[in-house]
C-alpha positions as CSV (number, residue, x, y, z in Angstrom):
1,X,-16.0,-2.4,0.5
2,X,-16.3,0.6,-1.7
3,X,-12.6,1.4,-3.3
4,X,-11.1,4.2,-2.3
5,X,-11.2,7.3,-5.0
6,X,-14.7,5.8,-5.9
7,X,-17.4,8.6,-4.8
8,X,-17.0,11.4,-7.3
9,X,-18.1,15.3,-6.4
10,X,-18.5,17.5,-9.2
11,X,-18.7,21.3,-8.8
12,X,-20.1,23.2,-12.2
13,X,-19.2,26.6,-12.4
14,X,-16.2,26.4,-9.8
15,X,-15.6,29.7,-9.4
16,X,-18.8,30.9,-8.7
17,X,-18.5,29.3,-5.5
18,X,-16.8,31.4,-3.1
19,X,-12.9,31.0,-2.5
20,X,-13.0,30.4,1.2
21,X,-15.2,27.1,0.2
22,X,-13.2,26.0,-2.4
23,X,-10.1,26.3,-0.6
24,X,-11.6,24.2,2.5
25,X,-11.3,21.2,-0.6
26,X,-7.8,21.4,-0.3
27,X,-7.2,19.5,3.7
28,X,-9.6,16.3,2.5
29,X,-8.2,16.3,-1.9
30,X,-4.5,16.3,0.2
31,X,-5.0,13.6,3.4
32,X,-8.8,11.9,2.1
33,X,-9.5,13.3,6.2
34,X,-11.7,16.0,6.8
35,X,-10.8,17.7,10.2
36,X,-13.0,19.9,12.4
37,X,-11.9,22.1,15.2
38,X,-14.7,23.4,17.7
39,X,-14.0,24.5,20.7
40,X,-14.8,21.3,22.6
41,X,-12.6,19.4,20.7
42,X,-11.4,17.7,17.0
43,X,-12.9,15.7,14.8
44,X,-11.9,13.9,11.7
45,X,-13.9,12.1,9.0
46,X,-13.0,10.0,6.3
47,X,-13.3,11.7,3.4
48,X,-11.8,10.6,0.5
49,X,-13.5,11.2,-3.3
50,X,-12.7,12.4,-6.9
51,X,-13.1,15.8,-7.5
52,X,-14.5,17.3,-10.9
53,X,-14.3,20.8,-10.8
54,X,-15.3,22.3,-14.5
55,X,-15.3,26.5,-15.5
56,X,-15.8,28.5,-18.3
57,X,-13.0,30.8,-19.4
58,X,-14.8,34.5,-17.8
59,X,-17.8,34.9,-16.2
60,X,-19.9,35.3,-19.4
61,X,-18.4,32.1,-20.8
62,X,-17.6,33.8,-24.2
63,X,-14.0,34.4,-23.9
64,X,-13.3,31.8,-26.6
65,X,-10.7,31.5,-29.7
66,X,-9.9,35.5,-30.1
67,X,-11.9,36.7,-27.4
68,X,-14.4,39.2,-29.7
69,X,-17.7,38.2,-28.0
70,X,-16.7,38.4,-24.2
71,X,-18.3,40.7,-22.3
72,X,-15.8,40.8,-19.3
73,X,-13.4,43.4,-18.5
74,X,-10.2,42.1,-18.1
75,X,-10.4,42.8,-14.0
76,X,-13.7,40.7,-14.1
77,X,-11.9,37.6,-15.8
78,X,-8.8,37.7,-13.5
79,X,-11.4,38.0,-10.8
80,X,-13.0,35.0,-11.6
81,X,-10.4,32.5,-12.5
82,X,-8.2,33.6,-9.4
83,X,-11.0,31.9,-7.2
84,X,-9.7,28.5,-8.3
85,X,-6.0,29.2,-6.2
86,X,-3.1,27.7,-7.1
87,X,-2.7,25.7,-3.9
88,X,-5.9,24.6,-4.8
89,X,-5.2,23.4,-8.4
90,X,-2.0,22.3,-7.2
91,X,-3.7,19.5,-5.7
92,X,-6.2,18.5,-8.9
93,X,-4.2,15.6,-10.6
94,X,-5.6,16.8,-14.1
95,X,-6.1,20.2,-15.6
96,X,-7.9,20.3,-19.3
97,X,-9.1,23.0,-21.6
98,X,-12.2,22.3,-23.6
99,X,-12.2,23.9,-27.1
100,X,-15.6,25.3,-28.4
101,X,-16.7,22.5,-30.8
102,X,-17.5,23.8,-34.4
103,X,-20.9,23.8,-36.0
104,X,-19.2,20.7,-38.1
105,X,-19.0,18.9,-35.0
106,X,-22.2,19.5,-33.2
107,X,-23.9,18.4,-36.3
108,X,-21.8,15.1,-36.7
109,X,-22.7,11.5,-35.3
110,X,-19.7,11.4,-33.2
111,X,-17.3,8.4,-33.0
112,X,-14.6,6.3,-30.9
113,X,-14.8,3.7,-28.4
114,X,-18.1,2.5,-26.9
115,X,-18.5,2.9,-23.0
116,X,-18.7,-0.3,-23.0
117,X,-15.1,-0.7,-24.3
118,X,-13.8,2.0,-22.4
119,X,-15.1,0.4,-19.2
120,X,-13.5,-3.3,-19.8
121,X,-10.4,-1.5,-20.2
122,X,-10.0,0.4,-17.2
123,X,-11.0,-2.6,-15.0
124,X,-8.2,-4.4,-16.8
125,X,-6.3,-1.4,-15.6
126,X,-7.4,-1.6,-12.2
127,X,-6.9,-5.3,-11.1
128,X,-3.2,-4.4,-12.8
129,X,-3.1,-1.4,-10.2
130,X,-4.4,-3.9,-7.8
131,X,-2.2,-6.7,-7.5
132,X,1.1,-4.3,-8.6
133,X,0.2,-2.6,-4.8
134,X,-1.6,-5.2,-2.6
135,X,1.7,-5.7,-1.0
136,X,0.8,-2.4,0.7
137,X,-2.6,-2.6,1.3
138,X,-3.3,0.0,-1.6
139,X,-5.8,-0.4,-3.8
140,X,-5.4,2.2,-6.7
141,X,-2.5,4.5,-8.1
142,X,-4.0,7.4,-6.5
143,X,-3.4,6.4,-2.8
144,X,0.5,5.9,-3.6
145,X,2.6,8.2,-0.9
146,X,5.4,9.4,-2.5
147,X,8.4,7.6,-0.5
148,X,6.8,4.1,-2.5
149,X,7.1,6.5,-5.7
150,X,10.7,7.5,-5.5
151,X,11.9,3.9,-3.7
152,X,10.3,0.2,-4.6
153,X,8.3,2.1,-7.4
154,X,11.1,4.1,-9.0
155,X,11.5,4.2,-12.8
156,X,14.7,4.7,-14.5
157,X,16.7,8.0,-14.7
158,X,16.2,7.6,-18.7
159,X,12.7,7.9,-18.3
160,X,12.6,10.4,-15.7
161,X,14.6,12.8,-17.5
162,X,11.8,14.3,-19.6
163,X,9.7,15.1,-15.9
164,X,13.0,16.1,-14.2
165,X,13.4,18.7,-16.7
166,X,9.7,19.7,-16.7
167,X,9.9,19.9,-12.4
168,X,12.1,23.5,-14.0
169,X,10.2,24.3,-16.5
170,X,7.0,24.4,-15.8
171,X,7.5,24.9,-11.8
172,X,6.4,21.8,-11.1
173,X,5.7,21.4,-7.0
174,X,6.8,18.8,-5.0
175,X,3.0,17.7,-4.7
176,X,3.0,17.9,-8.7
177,X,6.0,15.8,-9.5
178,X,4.1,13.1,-7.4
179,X,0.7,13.6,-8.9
180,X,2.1,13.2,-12.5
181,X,3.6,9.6,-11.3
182,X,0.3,9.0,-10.4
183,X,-1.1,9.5,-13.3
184,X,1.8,8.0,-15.2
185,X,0.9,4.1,-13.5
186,X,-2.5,4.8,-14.5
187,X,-1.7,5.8,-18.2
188,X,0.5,2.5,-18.3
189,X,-2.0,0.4,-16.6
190,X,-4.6,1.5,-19.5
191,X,-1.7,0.9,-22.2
192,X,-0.9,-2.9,-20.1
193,X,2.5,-1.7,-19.8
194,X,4.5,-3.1,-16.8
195,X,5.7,0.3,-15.9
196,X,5.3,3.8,-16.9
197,X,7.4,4.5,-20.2
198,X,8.7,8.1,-20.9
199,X,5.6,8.6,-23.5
200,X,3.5,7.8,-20.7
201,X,5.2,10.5,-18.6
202,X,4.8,12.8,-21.5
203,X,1.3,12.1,-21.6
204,X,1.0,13.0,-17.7
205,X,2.5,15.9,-17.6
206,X,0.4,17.4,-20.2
207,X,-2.6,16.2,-18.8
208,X,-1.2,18.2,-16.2
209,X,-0.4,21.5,-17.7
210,X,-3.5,22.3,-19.0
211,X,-4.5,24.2,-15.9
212,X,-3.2,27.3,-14.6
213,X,0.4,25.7,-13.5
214,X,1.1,24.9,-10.1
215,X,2.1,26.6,-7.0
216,X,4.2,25.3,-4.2
């Protein structure tokens, strides 16, 4: 049995597709059920996957550090980006912004963790996932409705308060506050940690943040 979350799509250049596709992502990244209306009926499909979707900044791709080399008017970068909609991103658990590496760092050998190292840990991180939420008949953090979130799997006020006061700040949705839980069990799962901690929720909502923001 494959685990759910397990078949990963990747879409380079995200907003070169139209918006009218990207936005059909939206239905199967909320429910993992693709629905089709015809005229002789409905059908659904499971459809359940990760998502990478990965951009450059403008349609030229140079609208880096102060901007001096792009090519875009500003109507043409607004254009661009605004394909990716906010309901859309609402629903993308993590938003990150790539930096253009230096000449230093293309040049050097690189360094950290093996994948091999990396892999051992997030298996770790999985069985912990996967015995916390058998009781359910879930398998990983992903697939956690939210009434399990705010009820049998509800952390402390103390360690809430930093995402409480980010749900303001930063216009966290609904659908957000949820998705950064989410991600918070994971982040403790990979630190063995029996529950998220508030660095942990730190760490999630940046991870979060990264993006465009999030729409309701």
């Amino acid at each position: 049995m494959r685990e759910a979350g397990s078949v990963v799509n990747t879409l380079d250049e995200a907003p070169e597709f139209s918006a009218p596709a990207l936005d059909a992502l939206r239905q199967p990244l909320e429910s993992g059920v693709l629905t089709l209306h015809r005229a002789s009926g409905t059908a659904s499909y499971p459809a359940r996957f990760q998502l990478l979707l990965a951009a450059n900044p403008c349609p030229c791709g140079r609208n880096l550090g102060k901007g001096t080399e792009c090519t875009c008017t500003p109507m043409q970068r607004r254009r661009y980006l605004a394909r990716l909609s906010g309901p859309l991103l609402d629903r993308i658990d993590m938003q990150l912004f790539v930096p253009q590496l230096s000449p230093k760092e293309l040049a050097g050998r690189g360094g950290g963790e093996s994948s091999a190292v990396v892999a051992a840990r997030v298996r770790e991180a999985r069985g912990a996932a996967r015995d916390r939420l058998k009781r359910w008949g879930i398998v990983t953090n992903a697939e956690v409705p939210g009434s399990i979130l705010r009820n049998e799997l509800r952390l402390l006020s103390a360690t809430l308060a930093g995402l409480n006061r980010a749900t303001e700040s930063l216009r966290l949705s609904a659908r957000g506050y949820d998705r950064v839980l989410r991600i918070a069990w994971s982040i403790a799962d990979l630190n063995s940690h029996a529950c998220p901690t508030a660095q942990d929720l730190d760490v999630a909502i940046q991870l979060r943040q990264h993006g465009k923001g999030d729409v309701g």
